[in-house]
C-alpha positions in Angstrom: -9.8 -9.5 11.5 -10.5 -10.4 8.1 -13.8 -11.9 6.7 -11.1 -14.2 4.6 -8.8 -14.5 7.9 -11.6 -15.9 9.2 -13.2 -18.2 7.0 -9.8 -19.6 7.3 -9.4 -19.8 10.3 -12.5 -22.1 10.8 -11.2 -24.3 8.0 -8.2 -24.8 10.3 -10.9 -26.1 12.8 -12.2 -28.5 10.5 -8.8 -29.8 9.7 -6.9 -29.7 12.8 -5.0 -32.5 14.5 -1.5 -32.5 15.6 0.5 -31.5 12.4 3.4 -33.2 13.8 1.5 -37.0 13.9 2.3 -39.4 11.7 -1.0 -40.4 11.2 -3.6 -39.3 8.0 -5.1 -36.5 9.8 -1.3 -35.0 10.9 -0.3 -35.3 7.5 -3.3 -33.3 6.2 -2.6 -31.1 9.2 1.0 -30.8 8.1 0.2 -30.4 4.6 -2.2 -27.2 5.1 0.0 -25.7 7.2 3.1 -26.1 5.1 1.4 -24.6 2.3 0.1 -21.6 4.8 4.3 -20.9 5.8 4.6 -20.9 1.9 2.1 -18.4 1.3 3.2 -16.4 4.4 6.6 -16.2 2.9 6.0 -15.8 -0.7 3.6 -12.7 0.5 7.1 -11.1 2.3 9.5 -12.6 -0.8 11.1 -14.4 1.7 13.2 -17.3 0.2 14.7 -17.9 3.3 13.5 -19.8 6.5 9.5 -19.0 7.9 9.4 -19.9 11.8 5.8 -19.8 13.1 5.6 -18.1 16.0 2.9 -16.8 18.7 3.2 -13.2 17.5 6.2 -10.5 16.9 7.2 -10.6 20.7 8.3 -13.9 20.6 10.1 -13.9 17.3 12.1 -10.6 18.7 12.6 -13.0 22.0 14.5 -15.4 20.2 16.2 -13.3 17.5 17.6 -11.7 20.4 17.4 -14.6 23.2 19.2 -16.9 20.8 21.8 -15.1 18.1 24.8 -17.0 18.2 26.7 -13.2 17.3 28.0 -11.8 20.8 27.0 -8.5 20.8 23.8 -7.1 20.3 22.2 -3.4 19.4 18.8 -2.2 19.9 17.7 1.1 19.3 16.6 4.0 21.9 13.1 3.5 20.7 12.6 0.1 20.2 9.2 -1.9 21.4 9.3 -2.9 24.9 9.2 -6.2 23.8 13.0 -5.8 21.9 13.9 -3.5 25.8 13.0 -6.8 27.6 14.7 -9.2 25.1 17.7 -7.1 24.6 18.6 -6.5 28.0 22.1 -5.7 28.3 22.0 -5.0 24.5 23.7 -1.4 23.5 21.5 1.5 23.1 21.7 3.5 19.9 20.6 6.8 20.1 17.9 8.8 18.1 17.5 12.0 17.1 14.7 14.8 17.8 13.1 13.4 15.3 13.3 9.5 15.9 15.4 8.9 13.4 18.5 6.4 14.3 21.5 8.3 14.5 23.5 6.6 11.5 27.1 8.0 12.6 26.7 7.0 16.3 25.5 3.5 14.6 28.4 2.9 12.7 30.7 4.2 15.3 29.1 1.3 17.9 29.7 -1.5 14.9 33.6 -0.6 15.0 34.2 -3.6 17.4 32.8 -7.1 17.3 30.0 -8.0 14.5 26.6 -7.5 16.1 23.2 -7.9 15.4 21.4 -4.7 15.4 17.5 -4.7 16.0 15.4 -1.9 14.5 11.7 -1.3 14.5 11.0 0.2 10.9 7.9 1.6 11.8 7.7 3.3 15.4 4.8 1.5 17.4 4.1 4.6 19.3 5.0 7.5 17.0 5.0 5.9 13.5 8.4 7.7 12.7 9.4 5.6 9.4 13.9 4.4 9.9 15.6 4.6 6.8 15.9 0.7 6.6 18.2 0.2 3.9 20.4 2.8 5.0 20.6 1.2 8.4 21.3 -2.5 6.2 24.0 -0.9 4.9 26.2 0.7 7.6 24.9 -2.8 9.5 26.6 -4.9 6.9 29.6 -2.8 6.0 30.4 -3.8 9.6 30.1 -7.3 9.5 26.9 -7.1 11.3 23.4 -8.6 11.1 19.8 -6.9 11.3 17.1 -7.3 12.7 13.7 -6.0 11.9 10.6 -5.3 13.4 8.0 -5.3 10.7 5.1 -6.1 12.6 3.6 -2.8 11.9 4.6 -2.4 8.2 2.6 -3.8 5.0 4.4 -7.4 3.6 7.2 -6.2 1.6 9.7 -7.6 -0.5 12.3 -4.7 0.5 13.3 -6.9 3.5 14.2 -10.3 1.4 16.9 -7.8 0.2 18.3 -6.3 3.2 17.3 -8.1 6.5 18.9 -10.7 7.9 16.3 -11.7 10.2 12.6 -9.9 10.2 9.5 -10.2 13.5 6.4 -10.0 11.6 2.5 -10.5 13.4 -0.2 -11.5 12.2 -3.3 -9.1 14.2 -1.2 -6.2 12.1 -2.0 -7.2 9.2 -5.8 -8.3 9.7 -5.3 -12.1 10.9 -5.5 -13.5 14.1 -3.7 -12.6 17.5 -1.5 -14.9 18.6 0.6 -15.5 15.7 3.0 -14.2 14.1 6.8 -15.5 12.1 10.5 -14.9 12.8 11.9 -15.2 9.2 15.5 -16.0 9.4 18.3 -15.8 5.9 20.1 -18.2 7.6 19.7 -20.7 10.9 23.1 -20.6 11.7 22.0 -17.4 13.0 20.6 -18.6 15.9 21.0 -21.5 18.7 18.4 -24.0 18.4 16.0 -24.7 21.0 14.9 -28.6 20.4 11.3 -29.7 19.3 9.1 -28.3 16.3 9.9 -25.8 13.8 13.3 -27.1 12.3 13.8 -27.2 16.1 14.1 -23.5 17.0 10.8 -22.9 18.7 8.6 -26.1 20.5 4.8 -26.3 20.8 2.4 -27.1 18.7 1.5 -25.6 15.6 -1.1 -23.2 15.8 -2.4 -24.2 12.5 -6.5 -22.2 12.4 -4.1 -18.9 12.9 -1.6 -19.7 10.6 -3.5 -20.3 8.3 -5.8 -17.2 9.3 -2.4 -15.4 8.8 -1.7 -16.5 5.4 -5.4 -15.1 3.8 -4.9 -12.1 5.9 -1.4 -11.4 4.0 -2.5 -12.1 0.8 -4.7 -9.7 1.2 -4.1 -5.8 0.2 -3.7 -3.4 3.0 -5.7 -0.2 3.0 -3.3 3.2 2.3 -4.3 5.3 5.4 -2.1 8.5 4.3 -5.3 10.8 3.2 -7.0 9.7 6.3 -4.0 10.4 8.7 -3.1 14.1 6.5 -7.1 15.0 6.8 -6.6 14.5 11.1 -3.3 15.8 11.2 -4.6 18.5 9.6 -7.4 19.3 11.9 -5.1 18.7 14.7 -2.7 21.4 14.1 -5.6 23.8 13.6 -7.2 23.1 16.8 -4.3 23.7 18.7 -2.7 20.3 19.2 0.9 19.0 18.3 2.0 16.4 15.8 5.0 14.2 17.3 7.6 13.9 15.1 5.7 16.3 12.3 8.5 16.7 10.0 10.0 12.8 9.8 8.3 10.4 7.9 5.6 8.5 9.1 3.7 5.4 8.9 -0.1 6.5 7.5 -2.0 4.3 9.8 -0.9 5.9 13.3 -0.4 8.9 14.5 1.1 10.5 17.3 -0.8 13.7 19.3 0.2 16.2 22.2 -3.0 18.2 24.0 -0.9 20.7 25.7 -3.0 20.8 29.3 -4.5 17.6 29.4 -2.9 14.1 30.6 -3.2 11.3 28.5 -5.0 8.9 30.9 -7.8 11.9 30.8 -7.9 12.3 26.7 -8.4 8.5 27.3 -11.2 8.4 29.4 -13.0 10.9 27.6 -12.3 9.5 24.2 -13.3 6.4 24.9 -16.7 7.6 26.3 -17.3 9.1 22.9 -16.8 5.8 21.5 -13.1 6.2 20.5 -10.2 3.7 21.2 -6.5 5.5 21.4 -3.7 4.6 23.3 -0.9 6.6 25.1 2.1 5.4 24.2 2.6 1.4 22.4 -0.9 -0.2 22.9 0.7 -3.2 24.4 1.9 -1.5 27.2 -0.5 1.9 27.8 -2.1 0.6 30.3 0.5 1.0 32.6 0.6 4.5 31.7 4.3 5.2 32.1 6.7 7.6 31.1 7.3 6.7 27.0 10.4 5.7 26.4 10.6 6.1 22.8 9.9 10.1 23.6 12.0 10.5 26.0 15.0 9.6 23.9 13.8 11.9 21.3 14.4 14.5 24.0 11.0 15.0 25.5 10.6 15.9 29.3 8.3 13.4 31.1 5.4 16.3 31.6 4.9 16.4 28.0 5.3 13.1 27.3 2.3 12.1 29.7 0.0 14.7 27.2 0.5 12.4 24.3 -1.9 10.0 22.6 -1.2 7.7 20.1 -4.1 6.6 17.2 -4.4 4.0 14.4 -6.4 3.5 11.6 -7.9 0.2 11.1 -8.5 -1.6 8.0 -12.0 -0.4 8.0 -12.0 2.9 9.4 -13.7 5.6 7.2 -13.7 9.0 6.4 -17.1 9.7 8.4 -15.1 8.0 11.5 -12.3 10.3 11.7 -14.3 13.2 10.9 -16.6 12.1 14.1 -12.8 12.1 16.0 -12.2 15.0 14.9 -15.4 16.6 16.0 -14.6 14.9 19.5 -11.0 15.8 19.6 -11.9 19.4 19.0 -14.3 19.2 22.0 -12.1 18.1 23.6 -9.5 20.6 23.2 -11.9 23.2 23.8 -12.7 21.9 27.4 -9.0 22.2 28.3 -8.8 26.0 27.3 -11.4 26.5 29.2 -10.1 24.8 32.0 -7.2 26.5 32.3 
């Protein structure tokens, strides 16, 4: 988290009361975080609705839970969050290289309007969709999108092209826990009753929000020379870069050690200090089969020798060269092993 996430977030302590009182202390409560869903908005050029939310996985629960269109799409290598949501949904398929299949996407959008969920930056690979290409065989159909944006930068791309957008705040150095649905239009979706223009009840989180709003007002690190220097070193020592060729987020990267299981790169990482992943953070710890590379057409024994990393907003240059120096090690003991 952010030093200026956090600062604001204890200002939220000082401040809070129920924003949703009537009394002095509420309104000052509902003033600050009013002012916080402005900021969060204005930081994505929103000029639509802001719902506060508890994090990405909610806002995807009711984009998905509560669309008022009949049909929905999600992608073969959506979030598990958006496979738990959109059960039922229609699967679109990917290619080898992760990329949504934009002629098998516009064939599905020849019946009833639907709202198609995408995740523009894989969680688990980083493979980049071509969003606006997406928005536009989406719309030519009289359908609606969806994006995931939690792991992308704020961007005012999506006020052009998204009809509804899942953003979180721990991506982007705030707080866990919270995170916005923004929606171009209400009608959209089926209310649910209580706060937030009555589409999500609870009370306001307002120390995170407003630890959300100085986190995305703040500039996000460019990872891409740090991610080219590993990928680099990867390929050299003998390891495989998922999805190489597509385009990728610059803060995660996607490795296979041909040989070695994930759950053991993991253990031994993590003894040399290193935290990595196999598959989506949220749900490696159940350590199975990924999804997301099995519909790009991988087999479930290569799948399981595949570890994910990220950069985080303060890793350095002397930190991935120390992964590197582990990774190789690493690498090494396998070929001997076998």
């Amino acid at each position: 988290m952010t030093a200026a996430a956090r600062d604001a977030m204890a200002r939220g302590l000082t401040l809070w009361a129920n924003p949703s009182s009537p009394h002095a202390e509420g309104r000052a409560a509902r003033a600050a975080l009013e002012t916080a869903r402005r900021d969060i908005a204005t930081a994505y050029g929103w000029r639509g609705e802001t719902l506060l939310t508890g994090g990405a996985s909610e806002s995807l629960a009711i984009a998905l839970g509560r669309t008022t269109l009949q049909r929905r799409l999600v992608t073969a290598v959506e979030h598990d969050a958006v496979m738990r949501a959109g059960a039922g949904a229609d699967v679109v398929p990917v290619g080898a290289d992760g990329i949504v299949d934009l002629d098998a996407l516009a064939a599905m959008l020849t019946a009833d309007p639907a709202l198609v969920c995408v995740q523009w930056a894989n969680s688990e690979t980083g493979v980049l969709q071509p969003i606006a290409g997406i928005a536009a065989v989406v719309h030519d159909a009289g359908g609606k999108l969806l994006v995931d944006a939690a792991q992308m930068p704020a961007s005012a791309e999506l006020a052009e092209i998204a009809d509804l957008v899942a953003v979180s705040a721990h991506k982007r150095g705030g707080p866990p826990g919270v995170g916005a649905l923004l929606v171009r239009d209400l009608a959209l979706l089926h209310p649910s009753g209580g706060q937030e223009r009555g589409y999500r009840p609870g009370t306001e989180n307002l120390p995170g929000v407003l630890g959300y709003a100085a986190a995305v007002a703040e500039a996000e690190p460019d990872h891409f020379a740090l991610r080219a220097r590993l990928d680099d070193a990867i390929v050299r020592s003998g390891g495989e870069i998922v999805a190489a060729d597509s385009p990728r987020h610059p803060a995660i990267g996607s490795y296979r050690l041909r040989g070695s299981a994930a759950a053991a790169q993991l253990i031994l990482l993590d003894s040399a200090g290193f935290a990595v992943s196999a598959g989506s953070a949220c749900s490696s710890g159940s350590m199975k089969p990924s999804h997301v590379l099995a519909a790009m057409g991988w087999d479930q024994a290569a799948g399981r020798e595949v570890i994910r990393v990220s950069f985080g907003w303060t890793t350095t240059e002397g930190e991935v060269d120390a992964f590197i120096a582990a990774w190789r090690h690493m690498a090494r003991t396998t070929r001997r092993a076998a």
